[in-house]
N, C-alpha and C positions, 0 to 999 in steps of 0.2 A: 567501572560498573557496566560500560557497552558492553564489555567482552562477552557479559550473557546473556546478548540478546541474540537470539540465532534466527538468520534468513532463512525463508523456506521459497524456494527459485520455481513458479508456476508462469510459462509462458504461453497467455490466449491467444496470441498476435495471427494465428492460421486459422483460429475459428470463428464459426458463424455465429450469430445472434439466434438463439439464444444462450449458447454452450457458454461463450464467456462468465455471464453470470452464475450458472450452474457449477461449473471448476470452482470460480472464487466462494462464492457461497460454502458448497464441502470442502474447501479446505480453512474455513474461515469456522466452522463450528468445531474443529480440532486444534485453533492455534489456541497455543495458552498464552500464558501474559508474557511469558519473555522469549515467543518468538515474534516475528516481523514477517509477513506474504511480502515479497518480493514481485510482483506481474509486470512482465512485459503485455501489455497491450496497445493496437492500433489504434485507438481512440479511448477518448475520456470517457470513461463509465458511469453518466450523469445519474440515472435512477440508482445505481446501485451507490452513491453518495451518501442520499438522508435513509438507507437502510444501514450505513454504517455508523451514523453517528445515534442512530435509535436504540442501535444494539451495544452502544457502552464501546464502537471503535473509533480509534481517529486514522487521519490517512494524509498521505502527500505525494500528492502529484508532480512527475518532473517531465514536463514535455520537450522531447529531443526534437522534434520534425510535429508537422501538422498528424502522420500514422506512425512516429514513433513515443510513447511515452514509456514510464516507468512508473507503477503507484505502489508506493508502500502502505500495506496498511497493519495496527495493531492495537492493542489494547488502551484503551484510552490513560487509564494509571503506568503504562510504559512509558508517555509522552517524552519526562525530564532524561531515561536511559536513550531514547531515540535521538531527539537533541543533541545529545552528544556525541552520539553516533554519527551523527549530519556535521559536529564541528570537525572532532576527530578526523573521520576521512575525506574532509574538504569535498562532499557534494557539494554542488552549486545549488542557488537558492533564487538565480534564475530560470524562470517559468514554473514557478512554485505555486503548487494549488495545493492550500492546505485545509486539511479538515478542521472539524471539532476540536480541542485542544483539554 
């Protein structure tokens, strides 16, 4: 059932504030429910958190370095496809910040 969830690969990590929010935002009012934003970003992107769990997303955060992370985020009813996606390809669930579920 992962097999249909398709990453879409948006990396903020060279922009300014407030460009990161604005990328993830458009591309976050075109993902449907079985794809996944894939962002590279330098830091945690706190405000834009309870605007995702407002809007019916969830998200998870995987912190590689204090400026390196990864946050997935997607539709809240993908949640059990995502899951499986996180067992299947053995991500780590070390430095996990998870959203809404």
């Amino acid at each position: 059932m992962y097999a249909n969830l398709t990453f879409i690969k948006v990396d903020v990590s060279a922009l300014a504030p407030p460009e990161p929010m604005t990328v993830i935002l458009t591309h976050l009012a075109r993902l449907t429910a079985q794809e996944c934003l894939l962002i590279k970003h330098r830091r945690q992107p706190f405000p834009l958190y309870e605007k995702l769990n407002n809007a019916g997303f969830s998200y998870h955060c995987v912190v590689h370095a204090q400026d390196d992370i990864t946050l997935y985020v997607f539709h809240q009813k993908a949640q059990t496809v995502f899951n499986e996606w996180l067992v299947t390809n053995g991500v780590t669930t070390s430095g996990l910040v998870k959203g809404k579920s």
